[in-house]
N, C-alpha and C positions, 0 to 999 in steps of 0.2 A: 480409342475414341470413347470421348463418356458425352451422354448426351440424356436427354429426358423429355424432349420435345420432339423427337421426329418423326415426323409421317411415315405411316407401316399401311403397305399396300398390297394387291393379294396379285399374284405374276403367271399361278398356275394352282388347275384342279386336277383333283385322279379321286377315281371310284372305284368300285368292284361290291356290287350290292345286290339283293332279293330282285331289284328288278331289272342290270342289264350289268353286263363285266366293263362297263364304262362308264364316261361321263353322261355321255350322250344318249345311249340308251337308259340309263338311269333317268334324266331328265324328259325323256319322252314319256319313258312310263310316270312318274309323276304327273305331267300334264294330264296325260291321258285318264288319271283316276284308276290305274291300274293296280291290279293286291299281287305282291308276291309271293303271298300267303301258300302253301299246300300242304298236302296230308304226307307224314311222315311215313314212308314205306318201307322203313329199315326194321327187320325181325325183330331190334329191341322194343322199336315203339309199341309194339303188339301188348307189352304190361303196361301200360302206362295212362296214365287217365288225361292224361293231354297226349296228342297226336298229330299234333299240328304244328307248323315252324315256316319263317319265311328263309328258303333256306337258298345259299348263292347262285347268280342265275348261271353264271359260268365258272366250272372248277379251277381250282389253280393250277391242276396236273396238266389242264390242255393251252397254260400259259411258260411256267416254268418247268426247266428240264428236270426228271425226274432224281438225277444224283442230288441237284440242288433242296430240294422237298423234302427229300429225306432226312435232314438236319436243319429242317422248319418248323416248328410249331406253324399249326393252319394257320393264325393271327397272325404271324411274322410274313406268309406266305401274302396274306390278303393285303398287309401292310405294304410290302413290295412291290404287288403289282401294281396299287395305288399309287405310290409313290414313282414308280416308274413313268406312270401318265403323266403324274402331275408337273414333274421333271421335263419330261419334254415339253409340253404344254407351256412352261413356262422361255423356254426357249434354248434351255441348257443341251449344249452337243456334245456333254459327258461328265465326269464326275468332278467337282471343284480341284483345280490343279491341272485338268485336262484340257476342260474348257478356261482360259485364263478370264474369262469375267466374272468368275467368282474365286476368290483364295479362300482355302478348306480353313485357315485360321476365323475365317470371319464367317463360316458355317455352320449353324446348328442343327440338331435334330429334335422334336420333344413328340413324339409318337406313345399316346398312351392306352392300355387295358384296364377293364374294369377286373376282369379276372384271371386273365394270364393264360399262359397253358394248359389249361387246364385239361385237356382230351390226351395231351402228352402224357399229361401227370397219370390218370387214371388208365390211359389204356399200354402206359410202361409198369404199372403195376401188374394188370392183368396176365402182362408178360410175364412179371418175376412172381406171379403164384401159378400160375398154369406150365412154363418154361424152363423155370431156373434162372439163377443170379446171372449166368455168363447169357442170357438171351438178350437181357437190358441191354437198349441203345445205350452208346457211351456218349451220345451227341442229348439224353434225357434231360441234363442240368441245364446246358445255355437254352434247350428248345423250351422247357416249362416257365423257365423266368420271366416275369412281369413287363421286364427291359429290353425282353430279346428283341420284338419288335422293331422298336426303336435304336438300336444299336446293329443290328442288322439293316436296317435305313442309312443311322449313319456309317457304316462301313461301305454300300452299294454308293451313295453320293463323296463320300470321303471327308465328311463334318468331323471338325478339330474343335469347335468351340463349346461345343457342348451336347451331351445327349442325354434324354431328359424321361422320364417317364411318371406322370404324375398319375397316383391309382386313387381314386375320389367316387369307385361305384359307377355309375351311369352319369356322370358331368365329368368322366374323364375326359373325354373326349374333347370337350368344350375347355374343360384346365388348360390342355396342350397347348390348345390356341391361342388360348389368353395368356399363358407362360410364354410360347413364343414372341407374342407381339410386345410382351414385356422386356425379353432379352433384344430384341431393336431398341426401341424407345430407349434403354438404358447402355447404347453401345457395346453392349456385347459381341452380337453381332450382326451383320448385312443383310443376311438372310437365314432363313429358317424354316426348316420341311416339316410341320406343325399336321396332325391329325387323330383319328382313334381309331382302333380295329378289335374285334373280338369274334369267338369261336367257341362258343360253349350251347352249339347243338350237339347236348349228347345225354344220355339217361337220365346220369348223379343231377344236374342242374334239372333240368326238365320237372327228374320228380320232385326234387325238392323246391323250387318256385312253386309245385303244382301243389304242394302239402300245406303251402304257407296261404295256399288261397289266392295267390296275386298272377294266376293265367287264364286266359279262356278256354274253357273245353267247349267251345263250340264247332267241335271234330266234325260234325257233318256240313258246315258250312264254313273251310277254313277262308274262305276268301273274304267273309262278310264277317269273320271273329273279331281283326281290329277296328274297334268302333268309337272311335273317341268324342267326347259331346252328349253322346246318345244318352237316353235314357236307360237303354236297356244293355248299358256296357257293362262288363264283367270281368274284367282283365286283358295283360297283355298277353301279345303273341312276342316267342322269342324270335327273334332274327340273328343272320351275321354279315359281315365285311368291313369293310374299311373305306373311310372317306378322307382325303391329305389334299393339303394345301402347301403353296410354296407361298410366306411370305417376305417381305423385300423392304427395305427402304427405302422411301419414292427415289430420295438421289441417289440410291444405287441402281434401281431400275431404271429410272430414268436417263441417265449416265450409259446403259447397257443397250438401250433404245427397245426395251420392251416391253409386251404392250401391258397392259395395266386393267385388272376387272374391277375391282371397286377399294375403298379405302377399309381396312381393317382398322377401326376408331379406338376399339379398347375394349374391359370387361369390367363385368361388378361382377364378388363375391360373398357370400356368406356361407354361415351355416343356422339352421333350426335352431339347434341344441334341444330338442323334442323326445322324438323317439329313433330307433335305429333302423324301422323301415316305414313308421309312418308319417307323413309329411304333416307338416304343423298345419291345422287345416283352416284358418284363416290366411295362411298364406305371408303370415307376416317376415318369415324368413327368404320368401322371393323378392315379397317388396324391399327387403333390405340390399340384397343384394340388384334390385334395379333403380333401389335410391344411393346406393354405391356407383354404380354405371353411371349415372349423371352427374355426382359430385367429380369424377375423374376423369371423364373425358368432355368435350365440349356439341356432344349431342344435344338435340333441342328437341323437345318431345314434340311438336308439330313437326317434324321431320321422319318422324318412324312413322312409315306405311305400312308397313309386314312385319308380322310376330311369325315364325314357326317356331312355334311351342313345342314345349318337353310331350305334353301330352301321351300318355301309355295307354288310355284307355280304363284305367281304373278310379271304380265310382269317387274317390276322394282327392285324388289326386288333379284329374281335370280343372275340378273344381276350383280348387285353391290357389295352381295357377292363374287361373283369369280373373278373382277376389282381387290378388294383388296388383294384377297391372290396370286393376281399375282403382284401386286404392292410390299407386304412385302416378299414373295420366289422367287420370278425373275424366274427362270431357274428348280427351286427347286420343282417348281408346274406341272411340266411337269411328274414327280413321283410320284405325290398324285394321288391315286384311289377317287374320290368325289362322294360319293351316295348320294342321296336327297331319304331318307327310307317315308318321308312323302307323296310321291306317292302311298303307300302302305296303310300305319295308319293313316292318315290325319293328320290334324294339332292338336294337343292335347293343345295348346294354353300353359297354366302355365306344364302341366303334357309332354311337349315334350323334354326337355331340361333331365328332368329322365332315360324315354322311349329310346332316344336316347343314354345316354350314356350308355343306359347297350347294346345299339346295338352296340357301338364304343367298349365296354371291348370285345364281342365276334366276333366284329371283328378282333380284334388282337390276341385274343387267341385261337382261329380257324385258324385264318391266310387266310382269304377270306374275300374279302367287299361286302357286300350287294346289288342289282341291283339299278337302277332307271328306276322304270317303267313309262310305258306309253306316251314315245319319238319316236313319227314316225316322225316327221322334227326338227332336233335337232339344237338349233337359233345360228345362226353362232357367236355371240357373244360368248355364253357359252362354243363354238367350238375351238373359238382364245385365250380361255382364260384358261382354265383349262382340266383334260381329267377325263371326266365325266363318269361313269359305266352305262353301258346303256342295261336295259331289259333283261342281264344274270350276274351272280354274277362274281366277278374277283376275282383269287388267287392272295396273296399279298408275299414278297419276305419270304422263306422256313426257311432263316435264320435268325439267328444273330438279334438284338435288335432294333426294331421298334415301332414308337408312330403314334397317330391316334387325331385327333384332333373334338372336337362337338361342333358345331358353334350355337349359341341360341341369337335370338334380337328380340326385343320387343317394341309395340307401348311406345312413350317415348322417340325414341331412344336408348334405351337401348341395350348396347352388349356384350355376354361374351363371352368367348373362353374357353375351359376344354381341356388339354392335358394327354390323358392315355401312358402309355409306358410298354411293356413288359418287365419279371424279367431277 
């Protein structure tokens, strides 16, 4: 089937985040303005000038059996569970082939990392200098790789059409999505279990984010550290887990008779071409990629209600996002509800671009956008520029057909845009 025009809809969510091992409790805790933020307790953090992490509210050990974990990289582990939610959720009662309403030929998978294995990598090292060579896991290579995730996904659902891992920094996440929705629209395939996951709470990252200047140590108040907006923001907080969507093609959903959370519209892309971790700070490389969104799908900017922004919490970065979507909506932005949720779950780096958009699907199909906490002086920039949801959730309009927009960039310059729209 080759096709270029068809409705890609979203059939199913799965989480496993800083603030609940589901979807459900994930989205409570966001309404509620809730930080998943705390103080790192593990012996190593003791050197470390950051100490703080939003780290998973439920481990994977107390979801998957233990022989299975052991030949997981944590990111593949958080992937899974996700992906298992979101599988059922969407109404599947086993793996394509099993369940005959979907065939594994017309299945894909695009699950992507910003950084891979990386706690594989480094603490199978620790093994073969402390150990010896015969101590190395021999499961070290598929669990470190980039794709494990993702191929591990598609193995658990049984995707033949494709398995995909695109690694873009901190808009991986958001890529996956916008590469899935691309492999519908262009017939590849029916469906596609599209999301990010990532796992690098662990020293090597920590310190080195922590050297580069772009974390908060605001260790004695880790719950009030991610502050995005603020004046007196300072960096992010690291997070992990994973956020997956099942997406579909309406006539294949619909055909299947299930039920349908909002339309998956399209993405814009670009990149900077700036610098390799700082963001072009007029912002004009967002606006490209959100004046890319609009030339390729048939979004109408009076129709975007909610922005949840990339937003990290770092002084230049906040900024330059909201530059641009006042530079590409003029007038238009004065309508957009804009929550920055990673004041909540921190920054989940490749796994936020996921996390985020199944925040974006029940934003609109709730019809409430999510807070941004932790804004007592909120920076007169971000003030002139956009109207930002601030420390209580905001009802978005009752009626009539609305779209919500997830902003994801990434060192590299990298940047995507994901636009959802209600049925």
């Amino acid at each position: 089937m080759s096709s270029t025009n068809r409705t890609v809809v979203v059939t199913g969510i799965g989480a496993t985040t800083p603030l609940g091992g589901d979807v459900a409790s994930t989205w409570e805790g966001l309404i509620a303005g809730r930080s998943g933020v705390s103080p790192l307790t593990q012996d190593w953090a003791e050197q470390l000038p950051v100490r703080i992490a939003a780290q998973i509210a439920v481990e994977p050990g107390e979801i998957i059996p233990r022989p299975q974990a052991r030949r997981l990289d944590r990111s593949a582990q958080f992937a899974l569970i996700a992906t298992e939610q979101a599988w059922a959720d969407a109404g599947f009662t086993g793996k394509a082939g099993e369940d005959s309403s979907v065939d594994p030929d017309r299945l894909g998978t695009v699950i992507a990392s910003g950084i891979g294995g990386v706690t594989t990598l480094l603490d199978q090292y620790d093994v073969l200098k402390e150990k010896g060579v015969r101590r190395v896991s021999p499961h070290t290579v598929p669990m470190l790789m980039p794709n494990g995730p993702s191929a591990n996904v598609g193995l658990a659902v049984n995707a033949r059409a494709g398995v995909h891992t695109p690694v873009s920094a901190c808009a991986s996440g958001a890529e996956a999505i916008g590469y899935g929705i691309e492999m519908i629209r262009s017939g590849r395939a029916d469906v596609v279990v599209a999301g990010g996951t990532e796992a690098a709470i662990h020293p090597l990252p920590i310190a080195a984010f922590g050297n580069m200047m772009a974390m908060s140590k605001n260790n004695d108040d880790p719950q009030g550290a991610s502050r995005p907006y603020d004046v007196d923001r300072n960096g992010f907080v690291l997070g992990e887990g994973s956020g997956v969507i099942v997406l579909e093609s309406e006539e294949h959903a619909r055909a299947r008779g299930a039920r349908i959370y909002v339309e998956a519209v399209g993405q814009g892309i670009s990149a900077d071409s700036h610098d390799i971790v700082q963001p072009e700070p007029a912002g004009n490389g967002i606006a490209h990629a959100l004046q890319n969104l609009l030339a390729n799908t048939d979004i109408d900017p009076s129709e975007v209600m909610h922005v949840n922004a990339h937003a990290t919490s770092t002084p230049a970065g906040d900024i330059a996002e909201l530059k641009a979507l006042r530079k590409v909506f003029g007038d238009d932005t004065d309508h957009m509800a804009v929550s920055a949720t990673k004041s909540m779950t921190g920054h989940l780096l490749g796994g936020a671009g996921g996390v985020e958009s199944v925040a974006s699907i029940l934003a609109l199909t709730n019809r409430i956008a999510p807070p941004t906490i932790n804004i007592a002086r909120l920076d007169p920039e971000a003030e002139a520029s956009a109207d930002v949801v601030r420390n209580e959730p905001r009802k978005l309009p009752a009626e009539g057909r609305i779209a919500a927009l997830n902003d994801s960039f990434g060192f590299g310059g990298h940047n995507v845009v994901l636009a959802f729209r209600t049925i």
